[in-house]
C-alpha positions in Angstrom: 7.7 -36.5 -51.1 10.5 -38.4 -51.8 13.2 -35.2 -50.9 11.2 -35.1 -47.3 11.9 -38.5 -46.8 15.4 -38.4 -47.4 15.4 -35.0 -44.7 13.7 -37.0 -42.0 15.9 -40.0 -42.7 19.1 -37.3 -42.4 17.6 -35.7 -39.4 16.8 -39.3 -37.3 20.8 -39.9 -38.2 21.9 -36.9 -36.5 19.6 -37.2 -33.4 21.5 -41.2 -33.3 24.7 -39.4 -33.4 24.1 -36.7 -31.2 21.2 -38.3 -28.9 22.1 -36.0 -25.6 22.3 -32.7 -27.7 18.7 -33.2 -28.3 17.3 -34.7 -25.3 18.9 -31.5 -24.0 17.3 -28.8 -26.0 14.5 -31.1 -25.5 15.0 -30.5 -21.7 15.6 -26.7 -22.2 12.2 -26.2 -23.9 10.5 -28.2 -21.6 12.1 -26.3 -18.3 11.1 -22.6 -20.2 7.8 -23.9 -20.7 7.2 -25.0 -17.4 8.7 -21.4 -16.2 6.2 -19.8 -18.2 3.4 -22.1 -17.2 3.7 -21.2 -13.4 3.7 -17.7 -14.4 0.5 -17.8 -16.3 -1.0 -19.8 -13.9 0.5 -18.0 -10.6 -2.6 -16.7 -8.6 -2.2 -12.9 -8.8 -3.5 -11.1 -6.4 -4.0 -6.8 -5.8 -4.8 -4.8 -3.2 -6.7 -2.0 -4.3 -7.2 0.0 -1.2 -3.0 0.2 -0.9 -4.2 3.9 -2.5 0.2 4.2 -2.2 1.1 1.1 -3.6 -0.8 -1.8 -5.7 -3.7 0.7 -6.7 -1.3 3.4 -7.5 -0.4 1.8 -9.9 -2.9 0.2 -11.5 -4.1 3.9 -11.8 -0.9 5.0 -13.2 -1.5 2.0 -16.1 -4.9 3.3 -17.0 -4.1 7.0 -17.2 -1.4 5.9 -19.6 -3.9 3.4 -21.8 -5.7 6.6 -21.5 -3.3 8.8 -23.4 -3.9 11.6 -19.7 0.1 10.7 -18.7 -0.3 9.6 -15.2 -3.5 11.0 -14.5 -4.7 14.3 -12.7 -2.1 16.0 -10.6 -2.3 15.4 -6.7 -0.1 14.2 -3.4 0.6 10.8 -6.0 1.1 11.5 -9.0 4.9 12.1 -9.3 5.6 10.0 -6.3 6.8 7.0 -7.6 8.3 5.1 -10.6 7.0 4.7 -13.9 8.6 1.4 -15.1 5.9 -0.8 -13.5 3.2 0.7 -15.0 4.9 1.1 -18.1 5.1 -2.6 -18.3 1.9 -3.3 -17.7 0.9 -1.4 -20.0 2.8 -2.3 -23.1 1.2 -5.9 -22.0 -1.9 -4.2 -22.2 -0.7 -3.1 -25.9 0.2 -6.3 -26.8 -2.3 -7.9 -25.9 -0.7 -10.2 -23.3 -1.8 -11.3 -20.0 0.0 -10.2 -17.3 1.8 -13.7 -16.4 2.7 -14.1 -19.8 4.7 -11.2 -19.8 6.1 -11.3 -16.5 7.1 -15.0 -17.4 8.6 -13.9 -20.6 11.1 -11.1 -19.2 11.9 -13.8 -16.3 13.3 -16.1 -19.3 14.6 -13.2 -21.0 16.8 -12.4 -17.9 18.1 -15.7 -17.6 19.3 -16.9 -20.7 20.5 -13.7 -21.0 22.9 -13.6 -17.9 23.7 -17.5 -19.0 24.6 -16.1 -22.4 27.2 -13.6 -20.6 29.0 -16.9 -19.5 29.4 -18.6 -23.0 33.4 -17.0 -23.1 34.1 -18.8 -20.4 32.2 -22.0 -20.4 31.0 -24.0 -23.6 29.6 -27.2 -21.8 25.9 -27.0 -22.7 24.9 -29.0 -19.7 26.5 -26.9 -17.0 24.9 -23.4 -19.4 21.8 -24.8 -18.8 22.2 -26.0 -15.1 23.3 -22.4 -14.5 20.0 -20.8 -16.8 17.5 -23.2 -14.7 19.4 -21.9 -11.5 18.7 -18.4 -12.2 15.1 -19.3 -14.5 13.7 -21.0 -11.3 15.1 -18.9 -8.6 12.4 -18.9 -5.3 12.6 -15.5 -5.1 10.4 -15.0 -8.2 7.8 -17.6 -6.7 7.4 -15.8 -3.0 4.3 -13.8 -3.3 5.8 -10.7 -2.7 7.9 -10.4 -5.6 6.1 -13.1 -7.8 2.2 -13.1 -7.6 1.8 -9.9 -6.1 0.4 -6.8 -9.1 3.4 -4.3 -7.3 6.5 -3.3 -8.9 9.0 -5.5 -6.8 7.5 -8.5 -8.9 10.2 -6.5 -11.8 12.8 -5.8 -9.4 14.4 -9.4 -9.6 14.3 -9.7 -12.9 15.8 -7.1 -13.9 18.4 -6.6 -11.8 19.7 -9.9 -12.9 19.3 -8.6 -16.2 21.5 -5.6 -15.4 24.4 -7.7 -14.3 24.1 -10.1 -17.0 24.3 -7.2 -19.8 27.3 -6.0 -17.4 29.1 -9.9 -17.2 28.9 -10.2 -20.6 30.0 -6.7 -21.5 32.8 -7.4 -19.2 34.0 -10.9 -21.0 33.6 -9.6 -24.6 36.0 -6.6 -24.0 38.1 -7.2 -26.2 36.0 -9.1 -28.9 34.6 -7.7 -32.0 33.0 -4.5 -32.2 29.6 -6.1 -33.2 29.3 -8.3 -29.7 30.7 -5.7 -27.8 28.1 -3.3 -29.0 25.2 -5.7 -28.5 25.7 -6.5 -25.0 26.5 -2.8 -24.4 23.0 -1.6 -26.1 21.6 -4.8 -23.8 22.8 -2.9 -20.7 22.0 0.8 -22.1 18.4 -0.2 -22.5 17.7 -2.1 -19.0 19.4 0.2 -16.9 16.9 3.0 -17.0 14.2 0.9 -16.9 15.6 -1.0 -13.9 16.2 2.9 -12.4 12.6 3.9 -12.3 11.5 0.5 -10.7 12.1 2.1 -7.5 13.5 5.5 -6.0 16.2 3.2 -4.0 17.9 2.2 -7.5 21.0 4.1 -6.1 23.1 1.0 -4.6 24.1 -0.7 -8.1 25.1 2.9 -9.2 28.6 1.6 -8.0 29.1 -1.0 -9.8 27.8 0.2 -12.6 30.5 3.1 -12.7 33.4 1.3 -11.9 32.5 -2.0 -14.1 32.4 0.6 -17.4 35.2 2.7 -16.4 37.4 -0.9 -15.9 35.5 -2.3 -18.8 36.7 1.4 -20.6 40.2 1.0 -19.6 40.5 -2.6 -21.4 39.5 -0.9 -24.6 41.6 1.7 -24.0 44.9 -0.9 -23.9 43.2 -3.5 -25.6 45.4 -4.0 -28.3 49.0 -2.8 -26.6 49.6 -2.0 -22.9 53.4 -0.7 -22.9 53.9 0.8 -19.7 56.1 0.5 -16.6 53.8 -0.1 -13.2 56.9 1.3 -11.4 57.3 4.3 -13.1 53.8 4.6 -14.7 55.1 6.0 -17.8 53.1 5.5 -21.0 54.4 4.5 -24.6 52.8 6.9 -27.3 52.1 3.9 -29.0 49.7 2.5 -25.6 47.5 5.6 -26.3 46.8 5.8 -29.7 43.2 4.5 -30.2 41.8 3.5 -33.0 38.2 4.4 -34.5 36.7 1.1 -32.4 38.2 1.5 -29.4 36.4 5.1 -29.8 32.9 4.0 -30.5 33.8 1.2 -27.9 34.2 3.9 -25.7 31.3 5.4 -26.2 29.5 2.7 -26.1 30.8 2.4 -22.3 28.8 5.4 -21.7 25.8 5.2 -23.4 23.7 3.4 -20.5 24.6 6.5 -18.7 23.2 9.0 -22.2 20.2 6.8 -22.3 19.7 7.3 -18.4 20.0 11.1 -18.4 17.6 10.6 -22.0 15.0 9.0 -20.0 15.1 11.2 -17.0 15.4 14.3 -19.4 12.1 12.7 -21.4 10.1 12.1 -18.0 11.1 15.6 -17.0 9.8 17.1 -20.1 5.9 14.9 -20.1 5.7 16.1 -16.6 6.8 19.8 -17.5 4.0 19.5 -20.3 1.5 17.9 -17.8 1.8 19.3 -14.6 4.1 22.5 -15.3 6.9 21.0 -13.3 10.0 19.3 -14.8 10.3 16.8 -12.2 10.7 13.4 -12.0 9.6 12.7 -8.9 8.1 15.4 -6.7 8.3 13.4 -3.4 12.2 12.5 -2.9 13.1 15.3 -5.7 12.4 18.5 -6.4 11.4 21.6 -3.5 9.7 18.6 -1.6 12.7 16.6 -1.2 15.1 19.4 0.0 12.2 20.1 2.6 12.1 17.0 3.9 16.1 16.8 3.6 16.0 19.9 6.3 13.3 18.5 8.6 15.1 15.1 8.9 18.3 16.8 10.1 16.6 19.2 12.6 17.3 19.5 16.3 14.4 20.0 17.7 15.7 20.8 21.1 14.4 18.0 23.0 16.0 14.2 23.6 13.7 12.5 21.6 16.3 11.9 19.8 18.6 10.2 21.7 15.2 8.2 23.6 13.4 7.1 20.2 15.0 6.7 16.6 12.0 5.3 15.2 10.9 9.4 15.1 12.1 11.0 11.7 10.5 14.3 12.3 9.1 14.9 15.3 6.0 17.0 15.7 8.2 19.4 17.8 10.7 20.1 14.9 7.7 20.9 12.9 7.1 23.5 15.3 10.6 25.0 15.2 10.4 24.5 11.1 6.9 27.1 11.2 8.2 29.3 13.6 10.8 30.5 11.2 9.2 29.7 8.1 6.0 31.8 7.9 4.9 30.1 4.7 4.8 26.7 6.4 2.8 28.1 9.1 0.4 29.3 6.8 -0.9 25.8 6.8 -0.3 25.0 10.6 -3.7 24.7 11.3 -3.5 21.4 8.1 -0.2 20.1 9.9 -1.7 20.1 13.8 -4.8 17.7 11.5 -2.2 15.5 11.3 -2.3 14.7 14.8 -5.8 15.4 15.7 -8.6 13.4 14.1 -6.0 11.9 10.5 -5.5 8.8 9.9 -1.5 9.3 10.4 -2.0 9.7 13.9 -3.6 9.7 17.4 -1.9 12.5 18.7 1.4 10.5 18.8 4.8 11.4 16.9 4.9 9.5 13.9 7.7 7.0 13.4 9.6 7.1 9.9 9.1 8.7 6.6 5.1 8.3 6.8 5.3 11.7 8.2 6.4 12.8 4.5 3.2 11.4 2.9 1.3 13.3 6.3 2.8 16.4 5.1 1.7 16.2 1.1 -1.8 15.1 2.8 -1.8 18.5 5.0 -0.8 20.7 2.1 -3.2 19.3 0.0 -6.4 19.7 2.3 -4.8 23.4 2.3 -5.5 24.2 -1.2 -2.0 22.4 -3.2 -1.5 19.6 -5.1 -3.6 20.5 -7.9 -1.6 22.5 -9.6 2.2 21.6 -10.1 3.4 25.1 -10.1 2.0 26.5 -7.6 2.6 23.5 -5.1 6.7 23.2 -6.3 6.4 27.0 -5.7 5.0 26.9 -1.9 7.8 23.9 -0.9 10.4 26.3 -3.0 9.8 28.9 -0.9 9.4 26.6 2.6 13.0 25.2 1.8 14.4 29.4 1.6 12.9 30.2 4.7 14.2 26.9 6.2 17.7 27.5 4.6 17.7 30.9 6.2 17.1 29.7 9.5 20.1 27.4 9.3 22.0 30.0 8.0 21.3 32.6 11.0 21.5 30.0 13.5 17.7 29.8 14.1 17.4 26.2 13.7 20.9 23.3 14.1 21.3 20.1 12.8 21.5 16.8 14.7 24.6 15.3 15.1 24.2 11.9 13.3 25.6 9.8 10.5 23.1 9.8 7.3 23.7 7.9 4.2 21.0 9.6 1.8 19.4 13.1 1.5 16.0 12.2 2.2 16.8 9.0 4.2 17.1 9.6 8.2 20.3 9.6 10.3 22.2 7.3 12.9 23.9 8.1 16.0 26.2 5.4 17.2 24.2 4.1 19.4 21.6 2.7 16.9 24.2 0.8 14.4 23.3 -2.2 16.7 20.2 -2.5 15.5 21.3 -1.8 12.0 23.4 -4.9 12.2 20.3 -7.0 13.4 18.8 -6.2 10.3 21.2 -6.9 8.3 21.8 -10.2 9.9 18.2 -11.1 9.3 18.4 -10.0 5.7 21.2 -12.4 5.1 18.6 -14.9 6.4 16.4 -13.9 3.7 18.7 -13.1 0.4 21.2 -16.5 1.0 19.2 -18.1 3.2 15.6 -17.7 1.1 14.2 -17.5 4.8 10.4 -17.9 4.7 10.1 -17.2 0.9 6.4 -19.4 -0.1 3.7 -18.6 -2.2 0.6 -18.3 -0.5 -3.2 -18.1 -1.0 -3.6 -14.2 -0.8 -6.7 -12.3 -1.5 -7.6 -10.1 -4.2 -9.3 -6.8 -2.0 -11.1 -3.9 -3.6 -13.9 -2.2 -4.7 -15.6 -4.1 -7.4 -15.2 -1.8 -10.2 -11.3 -1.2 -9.3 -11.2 -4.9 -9.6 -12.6 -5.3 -12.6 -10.8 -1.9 -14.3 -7.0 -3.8 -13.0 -8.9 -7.3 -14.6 -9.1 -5.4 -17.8 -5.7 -4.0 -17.8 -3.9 -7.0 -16.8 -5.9 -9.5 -19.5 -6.0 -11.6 -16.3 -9.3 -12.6 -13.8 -9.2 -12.5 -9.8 -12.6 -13.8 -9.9 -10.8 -17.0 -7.9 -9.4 -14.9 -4.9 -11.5 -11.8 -4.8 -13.1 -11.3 -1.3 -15.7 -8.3 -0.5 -14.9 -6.9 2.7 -18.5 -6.5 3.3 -18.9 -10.2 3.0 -19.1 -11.8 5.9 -17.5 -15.3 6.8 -16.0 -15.0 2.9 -14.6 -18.6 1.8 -11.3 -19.4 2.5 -9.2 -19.3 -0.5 -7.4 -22.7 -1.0 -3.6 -23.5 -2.7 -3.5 -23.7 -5.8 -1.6 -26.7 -7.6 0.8 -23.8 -9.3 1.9 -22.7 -5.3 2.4 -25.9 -4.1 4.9 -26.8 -7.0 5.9 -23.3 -6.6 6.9 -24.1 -2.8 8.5 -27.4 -3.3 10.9 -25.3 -5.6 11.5 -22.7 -3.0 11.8 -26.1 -0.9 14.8 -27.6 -2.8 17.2 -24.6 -3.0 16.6 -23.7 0.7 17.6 -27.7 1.3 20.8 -27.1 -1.2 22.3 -23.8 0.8 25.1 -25.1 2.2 26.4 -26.8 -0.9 26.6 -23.1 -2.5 28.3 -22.3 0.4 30.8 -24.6 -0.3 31.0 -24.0 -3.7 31.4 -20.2 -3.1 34.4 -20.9 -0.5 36.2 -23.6 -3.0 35.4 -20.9 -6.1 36.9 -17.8 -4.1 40.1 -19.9 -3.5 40.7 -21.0 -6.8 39.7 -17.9 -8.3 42.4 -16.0 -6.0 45.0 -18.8 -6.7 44.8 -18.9 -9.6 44.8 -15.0 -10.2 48.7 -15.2 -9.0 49.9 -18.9 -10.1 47.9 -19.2 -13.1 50.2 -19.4 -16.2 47.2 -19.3 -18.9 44.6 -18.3 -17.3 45.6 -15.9 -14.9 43.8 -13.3 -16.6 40.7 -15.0 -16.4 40.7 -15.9 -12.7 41.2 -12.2 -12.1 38.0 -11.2 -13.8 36.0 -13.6 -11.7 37.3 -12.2 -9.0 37.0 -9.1 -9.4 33.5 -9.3 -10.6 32.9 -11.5 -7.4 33.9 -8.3 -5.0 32.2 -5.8 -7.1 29.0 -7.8 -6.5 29.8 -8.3 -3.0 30.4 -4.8 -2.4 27.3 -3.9 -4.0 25.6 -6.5 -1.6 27.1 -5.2 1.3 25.8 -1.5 0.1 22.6 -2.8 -0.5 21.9 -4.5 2.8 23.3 -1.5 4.8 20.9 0.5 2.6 17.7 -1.3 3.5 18.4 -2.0 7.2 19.3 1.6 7.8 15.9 2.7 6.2 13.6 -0.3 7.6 15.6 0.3 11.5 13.0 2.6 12.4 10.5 -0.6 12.9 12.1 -3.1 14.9 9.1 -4.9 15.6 8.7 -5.7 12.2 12.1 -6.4 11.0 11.0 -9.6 9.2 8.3 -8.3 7.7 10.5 -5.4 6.5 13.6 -7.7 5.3 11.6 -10.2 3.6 9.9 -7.1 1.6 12.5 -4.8 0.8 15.7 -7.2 0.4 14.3 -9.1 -2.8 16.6 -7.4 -5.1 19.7 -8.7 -3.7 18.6 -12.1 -4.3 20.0 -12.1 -7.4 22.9 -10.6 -6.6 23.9 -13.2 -4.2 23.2 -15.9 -6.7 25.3 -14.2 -9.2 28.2 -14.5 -7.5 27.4 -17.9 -6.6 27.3 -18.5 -10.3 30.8 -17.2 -10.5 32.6 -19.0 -7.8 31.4 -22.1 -9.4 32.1 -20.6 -12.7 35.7 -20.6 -11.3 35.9 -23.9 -10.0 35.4 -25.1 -13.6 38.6 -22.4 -15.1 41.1 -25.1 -13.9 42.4 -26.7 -16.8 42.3 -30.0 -16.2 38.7 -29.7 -15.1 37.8 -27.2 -17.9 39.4 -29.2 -20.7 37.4 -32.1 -20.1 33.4 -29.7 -19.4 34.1 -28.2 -22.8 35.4 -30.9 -24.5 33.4 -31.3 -28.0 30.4 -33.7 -27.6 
């Protein structure tokens, strides 16, 4: 009794010596608790006749719980990413509600990317202005990528998690073997998972190849760096490498081993299941070299030229079946498509929906039930279309494309590409409209109650029947209105980033040539701050050259698709005022010992 005494007595002296390192962790907690707290309580909501989206997946999750894979083979089964439902199922597992885990990985992203900082600042009280920043940022409280049951709700997340792992693989190049492995087994094991999020993962492939190979090349001259820039002529002793710097090395490619791992493994359950090694049957595989040639067809009119909303027009079609006689086979499932489907009313249709028309078409004509014999018949479409080009049968349109499945620009339409990036600026610095709402949970009963079980979480507050009528409006709850006063406060505190990001870039670039101490330092930031602005830049002309095809619903587009650069945008925020605080005067007094 005694002994306790004495430790409580000890422990009351230290929090009187050190009163603010308490309150803080005190504050910490409290912050991550309240974090997790709006995730809990965030009113989720599904729609369950999205038979391509939110119910997808939920269908995805049970067939997993299930132990049948992904379920019975059809037009949906290989057509998107497995991550989401992978997540929601390991909740499932472990017996966690849905906004428990969600909340949890949030937190886990954020002190994770403020950890990557720790080399360069050791002031606990700017760490944990920078962790709340990124713990409480409004993108991850705007339904669409917060209390929405679809995948983009992971997208923020881990992204930011991504370039964390990379930051802080980045500033521990040359430490110890231990901390460099770490942060490169931290990035190894999020970057597949962020990959199969979405089939658009492409744009921070980039950055993920050049930050290793520069991150490679520090290892490689870690220790000496004798050579001449003029001459470029290497010492023996620059190149001799030691056993680290070799398992270093490695470890700069493993997120790239554990990528082609995963992809190999997915392959492999779908070869086992369906009889195709596929990952995805709709942008890969015979499918996706199809719709590759369909997209870049002429199809001898000036459609073209008149409407770029049209991907495929039903004339190219034509042209495609006249030369492919396997395609024609189902001609009289295609012309469906625009008689009496739900695709269409006779009309071309605009964008890739004419993809999912197609699968629908081949599927009333006998495929999609068997994986072999459906990668066989778009196998075989793709020869005949290949031969065509070949003989001159069918020419290409002369336009600018940026993917193989994604549709082309002529010059004229770069314009409009540029109005869509300026309005997703709006949204990803801007945090244009971002709010929670009061969204309805819609569905048939039973699907509702089968994505209740799955997720350990009830909609019984904003479920509607359809076949209600005059159903009761569904009110705010508390959680969105705190929610939206967040969202609130960084819209009101733009500009200062702004600022900060102009006074960080020159600082960072000053100090990268007249630096004496830290020169080195300065140069990282910078160069990590043009990676990630490149990698903005590739992402925004990425989404606006995809969503262009819709101009009346730009905004409804940008706010959707353009979540994931969010983060990006705040990281390098994060870094120019990261910068700002490299000067020595200014650091030696924000890491000064409390």
């Amino acid at each position: 009794m005694q002994q306790v005494m004495v430790r409580g007595k000890k422990f009351r002296q230290k929090i009187l010596k050190q009163p603010s390192k308490y309150l803080l962790i005190l504050g910490l907690l409290g912050l991550t608790v309240l974090r997790l707290v709006l995730c809990v309580k965030a009113a989720y909501y599904v729609n369950l006749f999205a038979g391509y989206d939110d119910q997808l997946f939920i269908r995805y999750s049970n067939s997993i719980l299930q132990g049948h894979w992904l379920g019975d083979y059809s037009t949906k089964t290989l057509s998107k990413g497995i991550s989401y439902s992978l997540f929601m199922a390991l909740g499932n597992k472990l017996h966690l509600s849905y906004g428990v885990l969600l909340g949890l990985f949030n937190i886990l992203a954020s002190a994770v990317s403020t950890r990557a900082l720790l080399p360069l600042i050791r002031n606990r009280w700017l760490l944990t202005f920078i962790y709340s920043f990124f713990l409480f940022s409004p993108v991850t409280f705007t339904g669409e990528y917060s209390t929405r049951i679809y995948r983009n709700t992971l997208v923020v997340p881990a992204v930011l998690l991504l370039i964390g792992c990379l930051v802080g693989l980045y500033f521990r190049r040359t430490a110890k073997l231990n901390s460099f492995a770490l942060w490169s087994v931290g990035l190894s094991l999020v970057f597949p998972f962020y990959w199969y999020i979405r089939e658009d993962s492409l744009w921070l492939l980039p950055l993920m190849i050049v930050g290793l190979l520069i991150i490679a090349g520090s290892v490689i001259f870690e220790n000496k760096l004798h050579f001449k820039l003029t001459t470029l002529v290497f010492s023996e002793k620059s190149i001799m490498i030691h056993k680290s710097q070799l398992t270093k090395l490695f470890l700069c490619i493993l997120p790239f081993v554990l990528l082609g791992t995963t992809t190999a493994v997915l392959k492999n359950m779908n070869e086992i299941h369906y009889g195709i090694a596929i990952a995805n049957d709709r942008t890969g595989g015979a499918f996706g070299k199809v719709s590759k040639q369909l997209i870049r067809m002429d199809d001898g009119t000036d459609l073209n030229e008149k409407n770029s909303k049209i991907w495929v027009s039903r004339k190219a079609i034509e042209k495609a079946e006249s030369v492919s006689p396997t395609l024609k086979a189902i001609s009289k499932n295609i012309d469906w498509i625009y008689q009496g489907s739900p695709w269409s009313g006779g009309e071309d249709i605009a964008g890739d929906i004419i993809f999912w028309a197609l699968r629908d078409a081949a599927a009333q004509s006998g495929y999609y039930k068997d994986g072999r014999k459906t990668e066989a018949f778009w196998q075989k479409v793709n020869t005949e279309l290949t031969t065509a080009y070949k003989k001159k049968q069918l020419t290409k349109k002369k336009e600018i494309y940026l993917t193989a499945t994604g549709d082309g620009k002529r010059k004229k339409d770069l314009p409009l590409v540029a109005e869509f990036m300026r309005s997703g600026i709006d949204y990803t610095v801007f945090y244009k409209s971002y709010q929670q709402g009061s969204d309805a949970t819609l569905g048939p009963q039973e699907d509702v109650q089968m994505a209740e079980k799955i997720l350990n979480h009830s909609f019984a507050n904003n479920w509607r029947d359809i076949n209600q009528p005059n159903p009761k409006p569904i009110e705010l709850t508390k959680t969105a209105k705190i929610a939206n006063t967040i969202i609130k406060i960084y819209q009101k505190t733009v500009p200062l980033w702004l600022i900060i990001f102009c006074v960080g870039i020159f600082l960072s670039l000053f100090g990268s040539f007249f630096s004496k101490s830290n020169s080195s330092t300065f140069r990282g930031l910078l160069l990590l701050i043009i990676g990630l602005s490149l990698s903005y830049v590739i992402f925004l002309i990425g989404v606006s050259w995809f969503c262009s095809w819709a101009p009346e619903r730009r905004d409804l587009f940008m706010m959707i698709y353009t979540g994931g650069g969010v983060p990006v945008i705040q990281w390098i925020e994060v870094l120019a005022l990261v910068g700002i605080f490299q000067l020595p005067r200014i650091a030696s007094k924000v890491n000064k010992k409390s």
